[in-house]
N, C-alpha and C positions, 0 to 999 in steps of 0.2 A: 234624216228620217230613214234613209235605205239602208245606214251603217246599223239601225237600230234593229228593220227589216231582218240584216243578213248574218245578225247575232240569233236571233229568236230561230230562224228559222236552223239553224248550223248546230243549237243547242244538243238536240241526241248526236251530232258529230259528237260533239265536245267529250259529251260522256264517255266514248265510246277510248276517244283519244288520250282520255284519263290515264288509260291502263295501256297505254297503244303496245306496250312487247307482248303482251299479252293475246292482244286482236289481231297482231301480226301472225306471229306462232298459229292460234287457231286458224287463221285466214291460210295463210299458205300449205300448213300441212295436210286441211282438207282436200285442197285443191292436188295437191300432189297424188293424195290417196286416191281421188277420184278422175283426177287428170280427165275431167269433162269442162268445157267453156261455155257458158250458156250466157251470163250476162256482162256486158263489159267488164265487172269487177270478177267474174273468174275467168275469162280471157286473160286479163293481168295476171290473176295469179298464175295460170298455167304457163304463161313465162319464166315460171320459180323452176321447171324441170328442166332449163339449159344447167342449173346447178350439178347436176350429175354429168352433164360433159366437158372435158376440160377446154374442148376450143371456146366454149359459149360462158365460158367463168365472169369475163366482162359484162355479160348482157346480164347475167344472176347479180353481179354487184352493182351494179345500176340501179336495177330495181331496190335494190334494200337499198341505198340511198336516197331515192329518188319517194321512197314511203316511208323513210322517216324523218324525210324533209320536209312529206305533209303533214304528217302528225305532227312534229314540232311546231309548224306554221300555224297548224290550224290550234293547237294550244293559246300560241301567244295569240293570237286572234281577239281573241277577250280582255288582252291586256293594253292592244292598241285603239287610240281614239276613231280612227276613219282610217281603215287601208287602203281602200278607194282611190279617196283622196290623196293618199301617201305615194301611189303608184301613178296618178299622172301625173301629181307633183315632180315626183323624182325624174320624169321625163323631160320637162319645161326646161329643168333647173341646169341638167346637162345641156340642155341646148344656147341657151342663153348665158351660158359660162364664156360661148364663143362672140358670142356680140360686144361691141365695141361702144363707148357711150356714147355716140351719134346714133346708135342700132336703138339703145336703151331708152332714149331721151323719144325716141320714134313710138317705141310698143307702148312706154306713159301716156304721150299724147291717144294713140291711138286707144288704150283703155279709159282713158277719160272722156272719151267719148262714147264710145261701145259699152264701156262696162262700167257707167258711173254711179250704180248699185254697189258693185265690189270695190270699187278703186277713184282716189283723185289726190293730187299730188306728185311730189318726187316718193317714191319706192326702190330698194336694193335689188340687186337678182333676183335673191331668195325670196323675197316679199311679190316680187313682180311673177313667179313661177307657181307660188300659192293663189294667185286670184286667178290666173291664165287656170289654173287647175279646178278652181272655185266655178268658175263659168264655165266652163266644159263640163263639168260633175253635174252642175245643178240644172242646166240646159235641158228641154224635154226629153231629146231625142237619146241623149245617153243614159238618165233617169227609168226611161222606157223599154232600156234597150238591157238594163242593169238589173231590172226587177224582172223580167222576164229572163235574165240565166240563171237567176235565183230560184224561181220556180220552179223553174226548168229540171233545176238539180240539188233542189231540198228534199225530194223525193229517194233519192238515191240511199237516205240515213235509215233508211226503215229498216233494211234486213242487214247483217253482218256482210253478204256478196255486195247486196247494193250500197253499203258504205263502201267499200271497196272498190266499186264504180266510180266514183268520183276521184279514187288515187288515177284511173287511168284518163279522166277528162282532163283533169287540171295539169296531169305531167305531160299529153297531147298538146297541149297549149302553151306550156312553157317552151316543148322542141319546136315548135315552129317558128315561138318567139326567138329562139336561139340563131336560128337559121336567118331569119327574115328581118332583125336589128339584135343582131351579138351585145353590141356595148349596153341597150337598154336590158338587154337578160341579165347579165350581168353586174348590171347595178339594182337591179329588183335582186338578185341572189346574193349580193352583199346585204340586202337589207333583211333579206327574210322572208321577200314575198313575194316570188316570180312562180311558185304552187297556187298562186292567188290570181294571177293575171287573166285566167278563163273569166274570172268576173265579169273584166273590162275587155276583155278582145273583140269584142262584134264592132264595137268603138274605139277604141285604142288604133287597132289594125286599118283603118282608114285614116285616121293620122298616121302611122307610121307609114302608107301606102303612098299618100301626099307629099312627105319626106323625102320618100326613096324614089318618086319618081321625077325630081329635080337634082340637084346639086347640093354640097354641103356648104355653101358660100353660107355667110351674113345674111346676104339679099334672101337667099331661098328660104331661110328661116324665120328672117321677117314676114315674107309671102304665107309661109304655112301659116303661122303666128294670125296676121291679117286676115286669112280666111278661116279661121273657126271662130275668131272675133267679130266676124261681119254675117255668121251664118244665119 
């Protein structure tokens, strides 16, 4: 239901993204011209004026990377069934890559107990990192916590600046991701969807918190594992 939510609501994105060299150009070279910051998305653009000096060249190509990495993201968007889901997914699946099948045979039992709505049986990684994703996704607290960044920032589509408010949320989101779990940024930016991850961060980033503030043993993976499953 919230993948269906966060299509309806993104739809004037979409439009906008259709033609995204087009919104880019006008975006940026208003802002040039006016070189005023008034709402997050001309703050961004006003970054486009390190273009003109050569020490700040880095920080101007950044940003065109970094805004047509949403536009492209936010394109396919409509092409993928649940990103959501694709993004915590992709989180489990690295982790339990390192578990051992005494680790494996541990998280089954413990799913068939906790989550015998999603899960009962022997299950693969990849199947066992799908319902750990399934139950974390569908759980109230991140359901709640997901429709409200939605709202939050479906508002942003209405004007050309405030589309452009959301290029500077969601790439916010990604640098911190980068900083605070490198290897998960970077397998969200292999896939396509780390301009996406502001979705999931109110949530996300408490698991990753729980992570980082143990060890990267088996055991502590379990332990994470064990406590979103018993929440």
């Amino acid at each position: 239901m919230s993948m269906s939510y966060l299509k309806l609501k993104l739809q004037a994105e979409r439009t906008m993204a259709l033609n995204f060299e087009k919104v880019l150009t006008e975006l940026h070279q208003t802002m040039l011209d006016t070189g005023r910051s008034v709402l997050s998305g001309a703050q961004r653009a006003s970054g486009y004026g390190s273009c003109f000096f050569d020490d700040y060249k880095d920080v101007c190509n950044q940003l065109r990377q970094e805004d047509l990495r949403y536009l492209k993201q936010l394109r396919m968007l409509f092409t993928r069934q649940d990103i959501v889901l694709e993004m915590v997914e992709i989180y489990f699946r690295k982790k339990l890559s390192r578990i051992g099948d005494s680790g494996i045979q541990n998280i089954q039992r413990l799913l068939a107990e906790k989550a015998s709505d999603f899960a009962s049986g022997k299950f693969s990684k990849l199947a066992i990192a799908q319902i750990i994703a399934l139950v974390i996704t569908q759980s109230r607290d991140f359901r709640q916590s997901h429709i409200k960044v939605i709202n939050a920032t479906s508002s942003y589509a209405v004007t050309a600046f405030k589309f452009y408010g959301k290029f500077e949320i969601a790439t916010k989101a990604a640098r911190k991701l980068r900083f605070d779990d490198a290897e998960y940024y970077f397998d969200l930016y292999n896939s396509n969807l780390e301009m996406f991850y502001y979705l999931i961060e109110p949530e996300m980033s408490k698991i990753i918190f729980l992570k980082n503030s143990g060890s990267t043993s088996e055991d502590q993976i379990l332990n994470l594992i064990n406590k979103i499953l018993t929440k």
